[in-house]
N, C-alpha and C positions, 0 to 999 in steps of 0.2 A: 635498599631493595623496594622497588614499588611495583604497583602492579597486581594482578591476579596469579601469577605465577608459580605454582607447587615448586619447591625445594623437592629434590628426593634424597632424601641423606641416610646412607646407611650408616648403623648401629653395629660395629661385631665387636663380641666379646664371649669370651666361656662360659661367661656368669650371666647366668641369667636374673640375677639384684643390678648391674651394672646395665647390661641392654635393657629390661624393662624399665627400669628406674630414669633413665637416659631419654630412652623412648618417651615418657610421659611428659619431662622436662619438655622436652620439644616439641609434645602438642600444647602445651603451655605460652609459647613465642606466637601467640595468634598472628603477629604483626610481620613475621618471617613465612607464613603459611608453609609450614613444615610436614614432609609426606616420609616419618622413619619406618624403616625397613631393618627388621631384628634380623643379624646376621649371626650363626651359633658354630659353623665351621667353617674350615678354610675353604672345602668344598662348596659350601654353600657360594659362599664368597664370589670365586671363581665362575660360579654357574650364574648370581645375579650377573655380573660385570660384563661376564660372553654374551649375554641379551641386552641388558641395558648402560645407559649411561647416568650414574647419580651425577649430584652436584658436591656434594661432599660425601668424603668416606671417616665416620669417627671408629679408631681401631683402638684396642687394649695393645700396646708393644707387644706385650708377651701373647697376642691371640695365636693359635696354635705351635705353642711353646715358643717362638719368637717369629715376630712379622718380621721379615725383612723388605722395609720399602722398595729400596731400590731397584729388588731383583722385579716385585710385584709393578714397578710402572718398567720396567723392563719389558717384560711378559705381556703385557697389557697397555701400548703404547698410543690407544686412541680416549687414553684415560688424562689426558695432557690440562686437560683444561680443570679434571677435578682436585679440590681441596681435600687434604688429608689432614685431618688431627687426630692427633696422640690424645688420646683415655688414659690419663695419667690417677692408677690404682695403686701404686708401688711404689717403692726405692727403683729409680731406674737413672742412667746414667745418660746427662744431657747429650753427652755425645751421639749416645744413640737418635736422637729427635732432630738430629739437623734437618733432615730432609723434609720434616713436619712442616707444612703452612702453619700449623697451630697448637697449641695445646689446652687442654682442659685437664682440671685437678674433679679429685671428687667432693671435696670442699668449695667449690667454686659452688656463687650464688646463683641466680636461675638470672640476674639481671647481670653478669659476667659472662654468662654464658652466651645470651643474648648480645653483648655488645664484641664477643669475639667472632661469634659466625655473620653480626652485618659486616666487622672490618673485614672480613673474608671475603662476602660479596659484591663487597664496594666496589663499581666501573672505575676506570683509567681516569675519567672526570672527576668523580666524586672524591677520588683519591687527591688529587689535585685542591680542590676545593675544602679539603681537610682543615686548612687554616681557621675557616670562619667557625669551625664547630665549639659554640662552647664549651666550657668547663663543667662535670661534673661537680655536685656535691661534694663526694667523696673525692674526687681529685683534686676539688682545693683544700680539702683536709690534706690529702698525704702531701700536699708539696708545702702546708707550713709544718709537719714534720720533718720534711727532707731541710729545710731550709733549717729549725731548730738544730740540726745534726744528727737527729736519727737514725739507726740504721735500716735497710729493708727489715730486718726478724724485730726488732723497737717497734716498726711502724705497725708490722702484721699482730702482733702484741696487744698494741692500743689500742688497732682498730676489730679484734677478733676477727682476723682475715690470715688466709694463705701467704706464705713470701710469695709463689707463685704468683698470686694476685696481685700483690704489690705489685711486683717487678711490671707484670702487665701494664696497673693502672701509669705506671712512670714511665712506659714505652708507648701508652698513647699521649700522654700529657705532652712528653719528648716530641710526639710527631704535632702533635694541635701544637702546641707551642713555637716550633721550629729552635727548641732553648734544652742544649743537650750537658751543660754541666749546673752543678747547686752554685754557682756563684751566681750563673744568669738567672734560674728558677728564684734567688735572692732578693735579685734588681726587681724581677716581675713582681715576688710578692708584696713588695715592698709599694710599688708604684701604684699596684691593683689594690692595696690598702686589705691584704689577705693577712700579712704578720705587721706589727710596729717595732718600731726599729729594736728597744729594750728589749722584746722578746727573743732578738737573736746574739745578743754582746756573750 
C-alpha cells in the first residue's frame, strides 16, 4: 500500500471493548493510513454501505446475533471489490468464515494485524512479486519448529502466540516460499543454515 491514500475500514461489533479497542489498533498502522468507522448495529451498517464504499469491513460473526455474509454481498452487490474480515471473539466454527477474506483473533498482535490487512491490500503485481519478500523473524523461528516436528498448539506454546496466528504466519511463509510441505521447509532450512542437521534426527 503506498501512497496518500485513506483506507476506510469499518469496525462493527456489539461491543463496544472490541470496536473501540480495534479502532485504536488501526490508527496505530500509521503506514496503512487507516480511516475506522465504529459500526454498533446492523442498521447502522446498512445505512453506512447505502452511502459509501469502505475498503474493508471487520465484523464480529455473531454481529447482530449472526452476520450472515452471503446474504449481506447479496443485498449489497456494488460491495464486490471490499474485504471482509471475521473479528474472531468466540468459539466459532471455521466453516462459518469461508467466505472471509480474512480473519483476525483478539490475541492477534498489532504487527499481525498489520501484516493481514497489507496482504489484503496487495495489487495483482505485488501479489505476484511475493517471492522476493523476505522472511520474518518470527517466521524463521516457526519454520525451525515445524522442521523440529512441532505441532501448530507446540509452536503457539513456545512462542506465546495464537494457533490462529501460527497457522497464519505458515500460510504466508507457504506463499513467500512457494514450499507447501515440512519436508521441503526441511531442505530450505537446512540449506538457509536456519536448523543443522543434529537438531532434526
Amino acid at each position: 500500500m503506498g501512497g496518500n491514500n485513506m483506507l476506510k475500514v469499518l469496525v462493527a461489533s456489539s461491543s463496544v471493548i472490541i470496536r473501540s479497542g480495534l479502532s485504536s489498533v488501526l490508527r496505530r498502522l500509521h503506514e496503512l493510513n487507516i480511516q475506522p468507522v465504529e459500526i454498533s448495529s446492523t442498521e447502522m451498517l446498512e445505512h453506512y454501505v447505502t452511502l459509501h464504499t469502505p475498503d474493508i469491513i471487520m465484523i464480529d460473526p455473531t454481529f447482530g446475533g449472526w452476520f450472515d455474509l452471503a446474504e449481506f454481498k447479496e443485498a449489497y452487490n456494488k460491495l464486490t471489490g471490499v474485504k471482509f474480515v471475521a473479528v474472531i471473539a468466540s468459539v466459532i466454527d471455521s466453516m462459518q468464515l469461508k467466505d472471509y477474506n480474512e480473519r483476525i483473533a483478539l490475541y492477534d498482535s498489532v504487527e499481525v494485524i498489520a501484516e493481514k490487512l497489507n496482504g489484503l491490500m496487495k495489487t495483482e503485481d505485488e501479489m505476484q512479486d511475493s517471492d522476493a519478500e523476505p522472511l520474518s523473524q518470527r517466521e524463521k523461528e516457526i519454520i525451525t519448529y515445524v522442521v523440529k516436528g512441532l505441532t501448530n498448539k507446540e509452536i503457539a506454546d513456545n512462542l506465546c502466540l495464537s494457533v490462529h496466528t501460527v497457522i497464519t504466519h505458515r500460510r504466508n511463509i507457504a506463499r513467500k516460499l512457494q514450499i507447501h510441505s515440512p519436508a521441503g521447509l526441511t531442505i530450505y532450512a537446512i540449506v538457509n543454515k536456519l536448523v543443522e542437521l543434529k537438531d532434526i534426527e
